[in-house]
C-alpha positions as CSV (number, residue, x, y, z in Angstrom):
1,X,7.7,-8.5,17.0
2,X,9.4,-6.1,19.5
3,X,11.4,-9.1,20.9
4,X,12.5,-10.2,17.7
5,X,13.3,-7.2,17.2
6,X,15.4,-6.3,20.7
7,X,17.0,-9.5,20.2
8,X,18.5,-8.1,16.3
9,X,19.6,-4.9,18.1
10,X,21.4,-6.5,20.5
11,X,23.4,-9.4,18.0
12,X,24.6,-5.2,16.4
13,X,25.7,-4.2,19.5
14,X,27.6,-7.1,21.0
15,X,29.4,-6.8,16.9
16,X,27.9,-10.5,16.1
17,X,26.0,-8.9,13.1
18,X,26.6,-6.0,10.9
19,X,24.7,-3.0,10.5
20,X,24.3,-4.4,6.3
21,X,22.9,-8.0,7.5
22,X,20.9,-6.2,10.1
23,X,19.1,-4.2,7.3
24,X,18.4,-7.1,5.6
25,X,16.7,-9.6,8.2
26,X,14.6,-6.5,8.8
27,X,13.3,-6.9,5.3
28,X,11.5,-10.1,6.1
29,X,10.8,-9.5,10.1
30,X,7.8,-6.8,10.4
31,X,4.0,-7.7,9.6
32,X,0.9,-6.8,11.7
33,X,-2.4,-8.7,11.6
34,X,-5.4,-7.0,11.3
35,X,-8.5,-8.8,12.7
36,X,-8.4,-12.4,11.8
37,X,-8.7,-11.9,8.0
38,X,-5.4,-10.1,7.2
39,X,-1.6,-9.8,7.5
40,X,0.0,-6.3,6.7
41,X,3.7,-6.9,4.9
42,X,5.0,-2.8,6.2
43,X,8.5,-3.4,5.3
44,X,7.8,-4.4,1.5
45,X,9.6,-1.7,0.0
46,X,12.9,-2.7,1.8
47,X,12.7,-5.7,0.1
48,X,11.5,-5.2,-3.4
49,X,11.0,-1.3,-3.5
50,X,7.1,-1.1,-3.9
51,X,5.0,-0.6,-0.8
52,X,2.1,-4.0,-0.1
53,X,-1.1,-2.9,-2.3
54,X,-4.8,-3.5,-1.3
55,X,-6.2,-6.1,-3.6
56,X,-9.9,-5.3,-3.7
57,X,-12.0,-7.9,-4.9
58,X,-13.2,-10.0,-2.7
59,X,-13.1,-8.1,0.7
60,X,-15.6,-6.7,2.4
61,X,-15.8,-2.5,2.4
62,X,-15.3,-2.8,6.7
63,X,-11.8,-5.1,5.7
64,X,-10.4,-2.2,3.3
65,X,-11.1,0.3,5.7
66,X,-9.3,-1.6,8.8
67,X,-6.7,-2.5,6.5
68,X,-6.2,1.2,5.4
69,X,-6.5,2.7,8.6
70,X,-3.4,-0.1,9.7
71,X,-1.4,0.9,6.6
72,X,-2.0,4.3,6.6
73,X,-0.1,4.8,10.1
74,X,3.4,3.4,8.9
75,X,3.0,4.5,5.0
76,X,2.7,7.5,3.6
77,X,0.8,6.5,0.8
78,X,-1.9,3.4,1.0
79,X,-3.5,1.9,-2.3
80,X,-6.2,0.0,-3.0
81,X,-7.1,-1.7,-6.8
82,X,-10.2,-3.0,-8.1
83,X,-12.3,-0.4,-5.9
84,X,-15.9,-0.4,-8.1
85,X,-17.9,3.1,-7.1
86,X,-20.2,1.1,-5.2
87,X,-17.4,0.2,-2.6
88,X,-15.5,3.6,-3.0
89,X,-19.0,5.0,-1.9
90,X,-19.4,2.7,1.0
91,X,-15.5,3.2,2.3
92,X,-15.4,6.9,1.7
93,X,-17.6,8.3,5.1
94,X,-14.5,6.3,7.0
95,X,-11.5,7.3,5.5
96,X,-10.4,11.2,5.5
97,X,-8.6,12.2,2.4
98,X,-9.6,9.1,0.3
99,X,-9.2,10.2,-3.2
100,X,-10.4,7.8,-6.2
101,X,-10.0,7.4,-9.4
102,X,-13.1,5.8,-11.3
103,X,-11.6,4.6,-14.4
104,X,-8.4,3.0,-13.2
105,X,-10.9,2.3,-10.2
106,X,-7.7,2.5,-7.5
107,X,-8.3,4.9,-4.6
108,X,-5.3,6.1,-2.2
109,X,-4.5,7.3,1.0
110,X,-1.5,10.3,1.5
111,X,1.1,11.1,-1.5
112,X,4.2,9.0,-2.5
113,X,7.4,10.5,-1.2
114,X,9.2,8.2,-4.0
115,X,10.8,10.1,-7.0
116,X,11.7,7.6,-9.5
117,X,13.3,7.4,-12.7
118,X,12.3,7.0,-16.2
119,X,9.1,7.1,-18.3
120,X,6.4,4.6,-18.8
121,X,4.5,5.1,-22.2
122,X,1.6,3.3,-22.4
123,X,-0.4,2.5,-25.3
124,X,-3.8,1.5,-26.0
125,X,-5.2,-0.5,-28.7
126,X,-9.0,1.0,-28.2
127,X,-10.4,3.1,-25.8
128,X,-12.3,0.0,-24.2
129,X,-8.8,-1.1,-23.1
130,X,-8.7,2.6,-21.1
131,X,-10.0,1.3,-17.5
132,X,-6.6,-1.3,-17.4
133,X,-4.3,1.1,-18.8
134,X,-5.5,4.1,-16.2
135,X,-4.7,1.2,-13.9
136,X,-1.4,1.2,-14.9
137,X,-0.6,4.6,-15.3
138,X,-2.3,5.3,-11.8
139,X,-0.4,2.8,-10.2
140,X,2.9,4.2,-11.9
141,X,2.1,7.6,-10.8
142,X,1.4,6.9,-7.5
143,X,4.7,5.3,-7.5
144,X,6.8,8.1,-8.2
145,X,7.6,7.7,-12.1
146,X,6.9,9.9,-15.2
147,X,3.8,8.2,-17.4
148,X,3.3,9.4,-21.0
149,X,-0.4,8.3,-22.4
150,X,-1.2,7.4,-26.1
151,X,-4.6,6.1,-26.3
152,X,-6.2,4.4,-29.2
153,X,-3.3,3.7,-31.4
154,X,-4.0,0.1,-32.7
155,X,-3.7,-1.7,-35.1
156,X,-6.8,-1.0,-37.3
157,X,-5.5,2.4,-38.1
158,X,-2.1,1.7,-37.8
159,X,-1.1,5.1,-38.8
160,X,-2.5,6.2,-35.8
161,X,0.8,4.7,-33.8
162,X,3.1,5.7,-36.8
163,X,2.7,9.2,-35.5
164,X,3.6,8.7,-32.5
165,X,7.3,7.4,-33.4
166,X,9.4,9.5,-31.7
167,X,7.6,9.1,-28.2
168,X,7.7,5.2,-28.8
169,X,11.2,5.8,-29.3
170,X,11.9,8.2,-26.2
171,X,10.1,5.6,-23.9
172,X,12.7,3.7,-21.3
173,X,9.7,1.0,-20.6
174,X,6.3,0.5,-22.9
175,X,3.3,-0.9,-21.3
176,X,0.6,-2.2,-24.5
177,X,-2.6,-3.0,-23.6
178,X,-5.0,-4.8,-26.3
179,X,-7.6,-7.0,-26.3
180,X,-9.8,-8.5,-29.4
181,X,-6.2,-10.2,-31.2
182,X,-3.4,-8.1,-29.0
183,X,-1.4,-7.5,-32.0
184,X,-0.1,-4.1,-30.7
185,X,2.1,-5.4,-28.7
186,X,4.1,-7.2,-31.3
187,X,4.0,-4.1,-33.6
188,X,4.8,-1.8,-30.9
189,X,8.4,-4.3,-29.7
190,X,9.0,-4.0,-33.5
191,X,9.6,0.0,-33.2
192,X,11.1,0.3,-29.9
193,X,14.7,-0.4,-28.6
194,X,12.9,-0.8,-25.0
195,X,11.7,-3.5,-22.4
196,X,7.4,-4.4,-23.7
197,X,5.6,-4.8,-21.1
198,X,2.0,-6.5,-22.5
199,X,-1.1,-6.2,-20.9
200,X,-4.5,-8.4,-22.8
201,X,-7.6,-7.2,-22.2
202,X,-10.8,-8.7,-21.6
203,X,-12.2,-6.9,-24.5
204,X,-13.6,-8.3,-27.2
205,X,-16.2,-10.5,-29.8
206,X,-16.9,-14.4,-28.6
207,X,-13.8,-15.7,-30.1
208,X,-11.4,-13.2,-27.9
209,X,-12.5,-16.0,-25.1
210,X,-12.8,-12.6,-22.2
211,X,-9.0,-12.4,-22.7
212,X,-7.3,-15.4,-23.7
213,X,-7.2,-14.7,-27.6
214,X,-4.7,-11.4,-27.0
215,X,-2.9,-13.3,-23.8
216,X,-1.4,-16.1,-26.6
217,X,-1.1,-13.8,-28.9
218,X,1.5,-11.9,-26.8
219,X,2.8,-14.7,-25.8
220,X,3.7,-16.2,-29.4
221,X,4.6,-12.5,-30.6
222,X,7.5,-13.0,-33.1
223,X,8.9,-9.7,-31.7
224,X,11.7,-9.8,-29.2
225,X,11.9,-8.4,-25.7
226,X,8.2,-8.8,-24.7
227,X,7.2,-9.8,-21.3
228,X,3.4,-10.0,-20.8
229,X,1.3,-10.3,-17.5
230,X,-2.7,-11.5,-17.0
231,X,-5.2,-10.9,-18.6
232,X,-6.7,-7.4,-17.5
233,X,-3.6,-6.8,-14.9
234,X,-2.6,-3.1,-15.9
235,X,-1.5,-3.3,-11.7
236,X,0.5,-6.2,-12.7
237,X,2.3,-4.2,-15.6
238,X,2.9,-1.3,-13.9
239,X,5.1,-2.8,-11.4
240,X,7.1,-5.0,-13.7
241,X,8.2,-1.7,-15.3
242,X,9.1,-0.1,-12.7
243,X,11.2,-2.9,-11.3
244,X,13.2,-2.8,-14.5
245,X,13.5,1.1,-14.6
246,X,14.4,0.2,-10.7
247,X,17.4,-1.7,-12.0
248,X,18.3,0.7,-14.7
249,X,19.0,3.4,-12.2
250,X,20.4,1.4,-9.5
């Protein structure tokens, strides 16, 4: 890494590169391993303007700590998703400052210095759909933008959203997150003059299918400009809006 990178520093200073292409093979140069189970990607948000996030499930609590500890030396906020209490509880004792939050089960390292741009409303269709949407409005926090919350506004009392009209309508990106038959999504895109970003949930009777039920109905939603992620990946959702409100201010 530090010869790669002497050798880039040179090619500027002998004029065979630009200061502008410089910048931009240093998007794709710098990773550090950590042990022999992980690679660290530190200059992520030079190339797509979100930092590398710690995807939780299925590592051990000792390889989110060493991964932390790595990140937390070039980043001035780490974050980890998918963190159950259970592994919060076992990682805490080893990281000073750790703060958690249990429903969108993410926990963090530092503050974001990133100020961004624009709201992100999100809407739930139940309350059971709360843990993915905190997900997404953590992550979108964390990440510097404005979040606006309206939860349990589906479809089954659909007056419920009605009076929330002018909110829908200030919004400059709307995550929905439903389970059982995701219609909110599709009545939500019907309202607003903004970018849907759809989120199914895992909730839901036998026939939901943990998910799948609300994923093609999102997907088949007669309602234009709706763009929908996983099942259950509020994460997911929150960074596809802020890459649009990313553009939108550029």
């Amino acid at each position: 890494m530090q010869e790669n990178l002497m050798q880039l520093l040179e090619t500027v200073a002998k004029g065979q590169l630009s200061p502008e292409e410089a910048l931009d093979k240093l998007k794709y140069l710098h990773y550090e391993s950590v042990g022999d189970f992980a690679k660290i990607d530190h200059h992520r948000t030079l190339r797509t303007g979100f930092p590398e996030v710690i995807f939780g499930l299925g590592k051990t609590p000792d390889q989110i700590v060493q991964i932390m500890r790595v990140m937390e030396s070039k980043n001035p906020l780490v974050m980890a998703t998918k963190i159950s209490m259970s592994v919060y509880e076992q990682i805490q004792p080893s990281l000073r400052g750790l703060r958690y939050f249990p429903i969108a089960q993410i926990c963090c390292l530092g503050k974001s210095t990133m100020q961004k741009q624009g709201v992100i409303t999100i809407l739930t269709a139940g309350t059971a759909d709360l843990p993915i949407a905190e997900e997404a409005a953590v992550t979108a926090e964390l990440c510097g933008f404005t979040v606006k919350r309206l939860w349990d506004v589906g479809v089954a009392g659909i007056h419920r959203l009605l009076s929330h009209r002018e909110a829908i309508a200030d919004a400059d990106v709307i995550i929905v997150v439903a389970g059982m038959e995701g219609a909110l999504a599709s009545v939500v895109a019907g309202l607003a003059d903004c970018p849907i970003v759809a989120v199914p949930t895992s909730i839901g009777y036998g026939a939901s299918f943990n998910g799948l039920a609300p994923l093609l109905t999102m997907l088949n939603s007669c309602a234009t400009g709706v763009g929908v992620v996983n099942i259950d990946n509020g994460f997911g959702a929150a960074m596809l809006a802020g890459k649009i409100l990313n553009k939108q201010n550029s």
